[in-house]
N, C-alpha and C positions, 0 to 999 in steps of 0.2 A: 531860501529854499527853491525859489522860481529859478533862480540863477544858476544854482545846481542841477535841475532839470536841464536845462538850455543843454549847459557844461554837457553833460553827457547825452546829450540827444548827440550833440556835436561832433564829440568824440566816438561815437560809435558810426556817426555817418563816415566817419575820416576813415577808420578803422575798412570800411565795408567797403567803399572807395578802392581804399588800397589791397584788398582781397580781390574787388573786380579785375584793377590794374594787374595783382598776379595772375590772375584764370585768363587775362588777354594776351598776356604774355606765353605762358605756358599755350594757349592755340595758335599763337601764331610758328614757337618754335617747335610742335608737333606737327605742325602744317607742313612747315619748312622739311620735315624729314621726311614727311611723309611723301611729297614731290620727289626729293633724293632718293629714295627708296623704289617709287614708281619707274622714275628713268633708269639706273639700273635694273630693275625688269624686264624692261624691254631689249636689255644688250644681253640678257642669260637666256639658257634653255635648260630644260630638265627638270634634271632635279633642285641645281643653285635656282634657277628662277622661282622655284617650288618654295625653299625655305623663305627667299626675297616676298614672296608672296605672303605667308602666314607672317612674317614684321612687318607688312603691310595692317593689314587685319587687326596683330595686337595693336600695332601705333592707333589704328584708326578707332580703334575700341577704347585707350585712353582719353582721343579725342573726344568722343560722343560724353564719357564719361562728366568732361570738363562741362561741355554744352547744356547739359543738363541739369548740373548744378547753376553755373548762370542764368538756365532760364527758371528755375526754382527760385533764384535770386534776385531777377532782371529788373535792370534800372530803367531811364531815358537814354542815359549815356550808353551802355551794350547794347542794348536793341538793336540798333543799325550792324552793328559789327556779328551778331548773334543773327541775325536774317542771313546775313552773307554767309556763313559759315553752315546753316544748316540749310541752304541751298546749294552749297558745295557738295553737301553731302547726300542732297537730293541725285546730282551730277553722281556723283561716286556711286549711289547704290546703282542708279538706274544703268551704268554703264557696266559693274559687275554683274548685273542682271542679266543684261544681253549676252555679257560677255559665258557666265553660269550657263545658259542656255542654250547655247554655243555649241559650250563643253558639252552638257547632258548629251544633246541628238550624236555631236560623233561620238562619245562612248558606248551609245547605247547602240549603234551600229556595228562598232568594235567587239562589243559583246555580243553580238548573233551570226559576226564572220569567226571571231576566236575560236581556237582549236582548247580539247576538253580542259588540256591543264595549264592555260591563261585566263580563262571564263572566271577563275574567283581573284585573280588581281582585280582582270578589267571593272570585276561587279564591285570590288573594295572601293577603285577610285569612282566608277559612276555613283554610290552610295554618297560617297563624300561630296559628290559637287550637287547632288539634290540637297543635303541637307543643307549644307551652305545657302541654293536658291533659298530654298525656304527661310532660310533667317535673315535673308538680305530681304524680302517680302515681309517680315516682320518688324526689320530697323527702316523700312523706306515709311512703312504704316506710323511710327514714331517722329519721322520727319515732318510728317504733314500736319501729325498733332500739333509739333512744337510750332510750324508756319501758323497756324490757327491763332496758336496762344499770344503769335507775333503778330497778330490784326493780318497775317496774309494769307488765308485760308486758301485750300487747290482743292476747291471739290470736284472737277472734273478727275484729275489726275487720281483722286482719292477714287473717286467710282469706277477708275479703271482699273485701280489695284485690288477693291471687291468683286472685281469679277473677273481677273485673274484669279483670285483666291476661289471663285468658285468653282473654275474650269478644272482650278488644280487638288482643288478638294476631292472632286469627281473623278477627277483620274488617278488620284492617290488610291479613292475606295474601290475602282476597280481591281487596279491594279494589286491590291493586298488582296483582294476577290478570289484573279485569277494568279496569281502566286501562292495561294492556302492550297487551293486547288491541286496545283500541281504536286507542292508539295506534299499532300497528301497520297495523290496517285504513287510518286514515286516511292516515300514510306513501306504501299504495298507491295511495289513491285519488290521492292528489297527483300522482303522476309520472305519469298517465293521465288526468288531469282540463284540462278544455278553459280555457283562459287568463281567460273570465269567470269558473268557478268557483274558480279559484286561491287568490282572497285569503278566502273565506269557508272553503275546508278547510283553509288554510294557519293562520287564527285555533285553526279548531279542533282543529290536529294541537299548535300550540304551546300551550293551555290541556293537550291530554291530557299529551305534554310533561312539563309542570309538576306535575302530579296524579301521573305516575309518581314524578319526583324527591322529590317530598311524600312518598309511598308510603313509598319508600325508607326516607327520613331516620328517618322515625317507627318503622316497624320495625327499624332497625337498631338507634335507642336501645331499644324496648320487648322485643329479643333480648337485649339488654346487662343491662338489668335483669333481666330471666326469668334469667338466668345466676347474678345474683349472689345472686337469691333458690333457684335449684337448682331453676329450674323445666328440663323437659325442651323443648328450641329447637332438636330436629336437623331437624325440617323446614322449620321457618322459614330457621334457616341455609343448608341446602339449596337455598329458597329464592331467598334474598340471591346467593347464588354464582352461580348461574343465569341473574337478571337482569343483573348489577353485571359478572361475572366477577374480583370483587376477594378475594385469597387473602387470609382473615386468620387470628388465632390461633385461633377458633372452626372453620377448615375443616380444620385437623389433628385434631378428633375422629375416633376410629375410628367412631363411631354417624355421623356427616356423611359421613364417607369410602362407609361401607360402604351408607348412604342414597341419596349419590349413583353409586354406582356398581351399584347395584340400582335405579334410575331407569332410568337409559343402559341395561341392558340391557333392561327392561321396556318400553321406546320401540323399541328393537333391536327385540325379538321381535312389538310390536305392527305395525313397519313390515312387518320381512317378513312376518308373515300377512296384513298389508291388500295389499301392493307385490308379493311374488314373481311372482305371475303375470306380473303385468305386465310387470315389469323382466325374466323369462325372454321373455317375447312381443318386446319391443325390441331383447333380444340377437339374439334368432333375425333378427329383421328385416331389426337392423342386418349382422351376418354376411353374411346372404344377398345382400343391396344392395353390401358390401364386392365376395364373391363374383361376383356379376354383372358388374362395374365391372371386375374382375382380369381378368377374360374379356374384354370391351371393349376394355381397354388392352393385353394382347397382340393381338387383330385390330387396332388403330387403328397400333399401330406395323408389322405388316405390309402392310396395305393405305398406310402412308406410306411405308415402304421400298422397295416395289414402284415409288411413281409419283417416287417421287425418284431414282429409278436408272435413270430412263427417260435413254438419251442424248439425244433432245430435248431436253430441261430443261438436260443441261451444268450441273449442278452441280456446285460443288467440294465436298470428302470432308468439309470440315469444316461446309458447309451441311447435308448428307443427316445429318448426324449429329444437329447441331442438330433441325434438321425433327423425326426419327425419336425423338428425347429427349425433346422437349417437347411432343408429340402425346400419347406414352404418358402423362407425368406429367399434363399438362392431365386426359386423361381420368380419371385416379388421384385427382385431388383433387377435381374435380367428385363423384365417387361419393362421396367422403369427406364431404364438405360435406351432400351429401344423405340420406347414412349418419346423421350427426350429426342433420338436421332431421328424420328419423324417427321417434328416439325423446326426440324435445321438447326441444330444446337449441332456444337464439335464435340463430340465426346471427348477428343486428346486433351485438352484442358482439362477435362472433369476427372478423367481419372488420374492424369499425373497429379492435380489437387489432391486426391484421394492416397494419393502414393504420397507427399509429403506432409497431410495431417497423419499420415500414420504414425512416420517415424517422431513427429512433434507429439503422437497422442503416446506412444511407446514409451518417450521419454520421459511425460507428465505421470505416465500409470506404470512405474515398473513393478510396483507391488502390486496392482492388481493383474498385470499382465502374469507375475510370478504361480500367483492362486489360479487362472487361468490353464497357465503351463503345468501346475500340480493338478487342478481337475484333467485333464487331459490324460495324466497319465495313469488316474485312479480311473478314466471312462475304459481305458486298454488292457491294465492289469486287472481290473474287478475285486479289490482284496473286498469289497462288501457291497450289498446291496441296498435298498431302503427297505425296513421292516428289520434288518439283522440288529444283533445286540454286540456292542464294538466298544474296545476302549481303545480308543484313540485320541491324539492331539488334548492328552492329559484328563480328557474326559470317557464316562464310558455310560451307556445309555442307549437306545434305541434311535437307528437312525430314521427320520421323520422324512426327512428332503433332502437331494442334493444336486445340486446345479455344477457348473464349470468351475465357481470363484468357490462357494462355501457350502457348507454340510451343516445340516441342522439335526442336531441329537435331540432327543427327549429322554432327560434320566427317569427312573425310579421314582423318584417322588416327584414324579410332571413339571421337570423347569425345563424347561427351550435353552438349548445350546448353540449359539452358531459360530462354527469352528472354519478359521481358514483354511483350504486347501492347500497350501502352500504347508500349512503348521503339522495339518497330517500326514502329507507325505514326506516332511520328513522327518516324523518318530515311527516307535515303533507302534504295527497295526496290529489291534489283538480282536480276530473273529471271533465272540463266542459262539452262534448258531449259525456257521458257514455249513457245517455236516449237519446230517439229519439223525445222528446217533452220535451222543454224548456218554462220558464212562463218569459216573458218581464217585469222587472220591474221600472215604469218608477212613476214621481211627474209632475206635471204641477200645478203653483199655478196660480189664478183669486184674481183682487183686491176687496177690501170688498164693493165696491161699484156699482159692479157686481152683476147679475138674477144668483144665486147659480143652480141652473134650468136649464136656458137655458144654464149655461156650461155642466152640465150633456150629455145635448142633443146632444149637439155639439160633444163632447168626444163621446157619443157610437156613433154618425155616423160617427166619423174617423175611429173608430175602425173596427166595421162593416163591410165596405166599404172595406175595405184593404183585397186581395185576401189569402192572407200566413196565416192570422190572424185563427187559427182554432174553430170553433164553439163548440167543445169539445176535454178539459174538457173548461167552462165556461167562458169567460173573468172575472174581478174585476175591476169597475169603483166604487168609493165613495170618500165620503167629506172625507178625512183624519186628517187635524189639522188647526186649527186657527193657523196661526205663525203670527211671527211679523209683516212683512210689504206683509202676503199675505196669501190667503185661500187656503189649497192644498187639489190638491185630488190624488187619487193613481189610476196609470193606470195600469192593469197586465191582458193582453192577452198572449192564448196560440198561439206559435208556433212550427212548428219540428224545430230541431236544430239548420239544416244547415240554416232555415231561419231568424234564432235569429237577428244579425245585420242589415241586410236588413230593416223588421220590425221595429227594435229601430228610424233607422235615418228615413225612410220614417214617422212613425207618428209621431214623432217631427218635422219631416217640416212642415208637414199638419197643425199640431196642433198653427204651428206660425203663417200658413198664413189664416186657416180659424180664430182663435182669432182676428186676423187684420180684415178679413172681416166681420165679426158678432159684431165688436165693444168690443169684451173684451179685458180688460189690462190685461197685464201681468207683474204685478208687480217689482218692484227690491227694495230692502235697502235703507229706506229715514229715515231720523231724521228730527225731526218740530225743531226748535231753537227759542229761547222765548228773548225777548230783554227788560230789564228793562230801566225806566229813570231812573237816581240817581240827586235828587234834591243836586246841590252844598250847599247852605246854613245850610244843617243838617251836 
């Protein structure tokens, strides 16, 4: 069993061995191209040197790749060959660095001589070669780790790459400071800017734009880093949250927590000392304008109650209402509108708002918009009042209330009806107490073996006789039809309205008991029946 262990202790050193031998190989002929590749950059311009350049970059990012697994792996034997190679690459970053650096000041030159429509190439390439600094200040901070883990630490160089970082941190956060800035400004000028100036603030709102996003990116990786070096980034993060609004693991710091919320109140306290006044001055204003307008709107509804109550006018109960409602409120929101434009609100938002919950509330309520549009047109026409007796929208009953959407009837035997507008207007409306004189229409029939005469007589002194019964316009007493089992005649006196029923059933009794006493019949439905013999023998 001991021997077995050896065996494969052995065998796997052999093995690892020869995985070192390929990761030394594979750097040396990454090296080797990566030299080739170098010196050909220097014989190009442009654009080829451009591309020459980024196969630099990837080769060298294969490189590191290797490196880092060796030193995850590292033996006796690498070590010496792994110092060397990431001190090359100490050489490499610190020489793209300067070289980065270089770049930034003349592009950033280039960009404040460049004319409007070269300003967003030049900001493209100055973008790229900050972000790049910045990630070569990230793989140099890796280099020095890996020198550490190889017994050759460089704390001096290390402490000067933390305070590059901090020079750079600082002027990353200004610079997204005064880039929000701007682009804020210009934002406004754009929405106020007259149609010729358009495309020249519109260039330069999208370069500032771009400078913000720039901003961004580079401070978020140069936060990342400061992190893992244990530098302190609660205002920077602070920061980021403020612009971005994007929660990440860095905003659950209590120091971020407790930064941003000693911000907020510091803004708090600095508004109310600059605002209080103020915003107390507006209140009082607006109150007082509230105030005034409350006062208006009960006089506006009494002086409309007043002239709408005039019998002149003959409006109906459901118009004075309307009137009386919509005078008040009108004046109510007038004052409110003017309330608001006191203390600096825009009213053009508030009423185009207003203008398209309409048509969204139109669309939600066309059925009650409908009832609406039918009360409307029962407030113009007036086929009825409230108190009048209506059969309408299938019902008929006393009308109790009626508003814009629905009518409320109250029948005969006291049940509350509430009837769409909509349903009313459109059947048919039947007044019964629109006039103030109704005509009784009643039949009484006499059998044929009856003084056609003396029931005349009879009839007009019931009629007559009866106090409600009005002498003009004219009663109607005549023979009206032979019928079948009776001779009618048609009774049709005038009364005022309210005396309509009263009348019907008073001369209907009269009419049964003086009949009885004068001997006339009153007929009903008889058949005579005729009965044959039928002789059996036939």
């Amino acid at each position: 069993m001991r021997i077995l262990v050896i065996t494969l202790l052995f065998v796997s050193s052999l093995l690892a061995a020869e995985q070192a031998n390929d990761a030394t190989e594979q750097l040396k002929r990454l090296d080797s191209e990566i030299t080739t590749l170098y010196q050909e950059s220097q014989a190009k311009t442009g654009s080829a040197r451009s591309v020459i350049e980024m196969q630099l970059l990837n080769k060298n990012d294969e490189l590191r790749k290797i490196i880092k697994d060796l030193i995850n792996n590292r033996t006796d034997e690498t070590e010496p060959v792994l110092k060397q190679y990431v001190k090359q690459q100490v050489g490499f970053i610190a020489k793209a660095s300067t070289f980065l650096a270089e770049k930034i000041a003349t592009e950033e030159k280039q960009l404040d001589t460049a004319i409007q429509e070269e300003k967003l190439i030049v900001q493209k390439a100055l973008d790229e070669s900050r972000r790049f600094y910045t990630r070569m200040l990230g793989e140099q901070w890796i280099n020095y780790q890996w020198l550490e883990l190889l017994g050759e630490p460089q704390p001096q160089k290390n402490q000067s790459l933390i305070n590059d970082l901090e020079h750079l941190l600082d002027f990353m956060s200004a610079s997204l400071t005064f880039d929000r800035q701007q682009e804020t400004l210009l934002a406004k000028q754009l929405k106020s800017a007259a149609e010729g100036e358009k495309a020249a603030i519109q260039l330069l709102h999208t370069l500032a734009q771009r400078k913000v996003a720039s901003d961004i990116d580079n401070l978020q990786f140069l936060v990342e880093l400061a992190n893992k070096i244990q530098f302190d980034t609660t205002t920077y993060t602070k920061q980021l949250f403020e612009v971005t609004g994007n929660l990440t693991n860095e905003i659950l710091d209590p120091k971020v927590i407790l930064s941003i919320l000693s911000g907020w109140l510091y803004d708090l306290g600095q508004w109310l000392i600059e605002n209080t006044p103020q915003v107390l001055f507006k209140i009082f204003i607006f109150s007082l304008v509230i105030f005034i307008f409350r006062l208006l709107k009960n006089l506006t509804r009494k002086i409309v109650t007043r002239a709408v109550s005039s019998p002149n006018l003959r409006m109906s109960q459901l118009m004075q209402e309307f009137f009386i409602s919509m005078s008040g409120k009108g004046v109510f929101i007038i004052g409110l509108l003017f309330a608001l434009s006191q203390i600096g609100l825009d009213m053009t938002p508030i009423l185009t708002g207003f203008g398209v919950a309409g048509v969204i509330i139109g669309f939600a309520l066309q059925d009650t918009l409908s009832n609406f549009a039918s009360g409307m047109m029962l407030l113009i026409y007036r086929p009825f009042d409230v108190g009048d007796f209506v059969e309408a929208g299938g019902a008929s009953g006393k009308v109790s209330h009626m508003s814009l959407v629905s009518t409320t009837i109250k029948t005969f035997d006291n049940q509350i009806l509430i009837i769409p507008n909509s349903k009313i207007w459109g059947d048919t409306i039947k007044n019964v107490t629109h006039e103030r004189v109704r005509r009784v229409d009643m039949i009484f029939g006499i059998s044929y073996n009856d003084d056609v005469e003396h029931a005349e007589r009879v009839l007009n002194d019931i009629v007559d006789s009866h106090p409600a019964v009005l002498r003009s316009p004219e009663k109607t007493i005549k023979l009206h039809v032979l019928n079948t089992s009776s001779v009618d005649f048609i009774v049709r006196p005038w009364v005022k309205t309210d005396d309509y029923w009263d009348v019907y059933w008073d001369i209907t009794r009269e009419v049964k008991m003086r009949f009885d006493k004068e001997g006339l019949s009153i007929p009903f439905p008889q058949q005579d029946v005729h009965l044959h013999t039928v002789d059996k023998k036939m």
